[in-house]
C-alpha positions in Angstrom: 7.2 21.7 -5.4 3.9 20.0 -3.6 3.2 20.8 -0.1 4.7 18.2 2.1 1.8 16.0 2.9 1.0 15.6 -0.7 2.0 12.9 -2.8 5.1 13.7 -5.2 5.3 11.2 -8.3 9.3 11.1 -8.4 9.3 10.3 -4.8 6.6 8.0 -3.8 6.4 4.0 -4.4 3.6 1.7 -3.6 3.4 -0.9 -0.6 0.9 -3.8 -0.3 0.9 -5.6 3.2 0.0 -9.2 3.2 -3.3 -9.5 1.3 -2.8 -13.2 1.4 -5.7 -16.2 0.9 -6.0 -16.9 4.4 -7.7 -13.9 5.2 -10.4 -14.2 2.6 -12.6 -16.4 5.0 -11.7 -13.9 7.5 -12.6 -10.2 6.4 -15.7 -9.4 5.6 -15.0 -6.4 2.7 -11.9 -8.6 1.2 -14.3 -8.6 -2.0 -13.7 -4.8 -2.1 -9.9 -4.2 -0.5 -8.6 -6.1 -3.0 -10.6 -4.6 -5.5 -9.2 -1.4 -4.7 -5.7 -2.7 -3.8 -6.1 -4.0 -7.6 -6.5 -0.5 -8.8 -4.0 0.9 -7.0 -1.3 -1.1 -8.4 -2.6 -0.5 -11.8 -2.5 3.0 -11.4 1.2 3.0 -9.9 2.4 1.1 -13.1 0.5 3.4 -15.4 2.6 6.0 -13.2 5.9 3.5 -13.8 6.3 4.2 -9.8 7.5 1.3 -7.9 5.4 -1.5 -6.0 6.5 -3.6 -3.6 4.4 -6.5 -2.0 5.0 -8.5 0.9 3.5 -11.6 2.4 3.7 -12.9 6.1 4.6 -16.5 6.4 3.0 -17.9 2.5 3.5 -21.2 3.9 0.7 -20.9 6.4 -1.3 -17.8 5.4 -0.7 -18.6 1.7 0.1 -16.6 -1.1 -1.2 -13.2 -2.2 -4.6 -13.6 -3.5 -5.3 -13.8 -7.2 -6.8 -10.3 -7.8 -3.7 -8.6 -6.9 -1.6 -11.6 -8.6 -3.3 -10.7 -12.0 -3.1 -6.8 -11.4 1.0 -7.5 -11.5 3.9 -8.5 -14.0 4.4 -12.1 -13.7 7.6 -11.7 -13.1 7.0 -9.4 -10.1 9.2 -10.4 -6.4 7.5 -10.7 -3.2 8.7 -10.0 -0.1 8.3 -12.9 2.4 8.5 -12.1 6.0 8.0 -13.3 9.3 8.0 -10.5 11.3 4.9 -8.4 11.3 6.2 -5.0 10.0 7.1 -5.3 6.3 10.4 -3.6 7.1 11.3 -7.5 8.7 11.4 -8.5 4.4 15.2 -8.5 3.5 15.9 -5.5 1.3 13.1 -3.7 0.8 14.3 -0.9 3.1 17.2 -0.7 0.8 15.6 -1.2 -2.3 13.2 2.1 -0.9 15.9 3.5 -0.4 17.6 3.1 -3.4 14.8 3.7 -5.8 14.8 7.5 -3.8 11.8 7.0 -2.2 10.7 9.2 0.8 6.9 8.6 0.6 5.5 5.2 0.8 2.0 4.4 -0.2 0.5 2.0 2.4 -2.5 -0.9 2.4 -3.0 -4.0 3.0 -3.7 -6.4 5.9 -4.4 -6.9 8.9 -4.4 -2.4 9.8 -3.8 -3.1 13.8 -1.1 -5.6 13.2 1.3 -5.6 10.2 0.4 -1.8 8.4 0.2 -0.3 12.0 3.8 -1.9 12.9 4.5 -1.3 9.0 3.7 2.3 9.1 5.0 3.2 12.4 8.8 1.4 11.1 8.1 4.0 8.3 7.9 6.7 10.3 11.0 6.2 12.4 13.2 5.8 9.2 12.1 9.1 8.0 9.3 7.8 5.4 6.2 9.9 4.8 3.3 7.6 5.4 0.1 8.1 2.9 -2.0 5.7 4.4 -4.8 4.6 1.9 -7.9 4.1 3.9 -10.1 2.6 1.4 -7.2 -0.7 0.8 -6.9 -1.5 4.7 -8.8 -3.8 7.0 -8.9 -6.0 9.7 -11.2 -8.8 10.7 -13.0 -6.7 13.5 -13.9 -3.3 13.4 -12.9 -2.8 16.9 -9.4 -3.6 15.9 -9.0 -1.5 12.5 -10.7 1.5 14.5 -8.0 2.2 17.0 -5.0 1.4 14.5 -6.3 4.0 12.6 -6.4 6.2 15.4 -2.7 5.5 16.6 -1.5 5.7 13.3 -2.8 9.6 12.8 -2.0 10.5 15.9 1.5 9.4 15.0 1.8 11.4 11.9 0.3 9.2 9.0 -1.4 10.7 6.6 -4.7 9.5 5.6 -5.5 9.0 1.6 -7.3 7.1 -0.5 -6.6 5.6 -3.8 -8.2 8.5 -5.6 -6.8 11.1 -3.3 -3.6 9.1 -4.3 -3.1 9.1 -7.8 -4.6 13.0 -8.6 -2.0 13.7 -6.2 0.4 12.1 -8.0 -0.5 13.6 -11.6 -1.0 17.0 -9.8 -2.8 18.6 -13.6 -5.6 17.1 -15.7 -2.9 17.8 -18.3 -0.9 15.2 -17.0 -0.1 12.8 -20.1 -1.6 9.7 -18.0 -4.8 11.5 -16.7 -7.2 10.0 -19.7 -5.8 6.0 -18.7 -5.6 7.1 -14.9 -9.9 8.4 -15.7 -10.6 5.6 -17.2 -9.0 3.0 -14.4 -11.2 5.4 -11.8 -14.4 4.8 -13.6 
């Protein structure tokens, strides 16, 4: 059994927060969060570990952007919301739930607003937060610095998408290692 603060593939599903078009104008490294976000999400489906993606009002802020459309089923649900935390879209705490889930995988947009109030809802419902640091931003610096900061000191655990996924294979022997090495590359 993994220590606690490492990932555990039966128990851990992926969340995306509101990458939406709006904020392409917006933040500066979008170019490379959704790059990364992109990856992530492949690497959870070669995993067959769930993903669930939300997006805060489409109607204003639009819908998520293409690169992380294309990186999913067709078929795949969002999660609409209006409140900031992703825990305001109906169901996806039961769904979570349901699926046996006690670690969520966290990114997205903006990291002061809807992952900080995201991952802090997390918390309090008994969710292990594995923040991944290299899919989060926020239009200023000065705001995604200090989110960071609350969110450590509140017991989020910091990751990357790397980090991530050897965690979740734990052994080079892992039958998914070779496709997981080659998404990496």
């Amino acid at each position: 059994m993994p220590q606690k603060n490492i990932l555990d593939v039966s128990k851990s599903a992926l969340l995306v927060v509101d990458v939406q078009e709006a904020f392409r104008s917006v933040v500066a490294d979008i170019s490379l969060i959704t790059s990364r976000i992109s990856i992530a999400i492949r690497g959870f489906q070669i995993l067959e570990r769930p993903i669930y993606v939300t997006e805060q009002y489409p109607k204003g802020l639009g819908r998520t952007v293409e690169e992380i459309r294309t990186a999913l089923p067709a078929d795949h649900q969002f999660l609409e919301k209006t409140a900031f935390s992703a825990l305001g879209a109906a169901g996806l705490h039961e769904a979570l739930k349901s699926h046996g889930i006690s670690q969520v995988v966290l990114c997205g947009l903006e990291t002061h607003a809807c992952v900080n109030q995201t991952a802090h809802d997390l918390l309090d419902l008994g969710f292990a937060v594995h923040l991944l640091t290299d899919c989060v931003a926020s239009r200023f610096d000065r705001d995604r610095e200090p989110a960071l900061s609350k969110m450590f000191a509140s017991g989020v655990i910091a990751s990357s998408v790397e980090m991530a996924l050897f965690e979740l294979m734990r052994d080079s022997r892992h039958e998914k290692f070779k496709e997981i090495q080659r998404l990496l590359k």
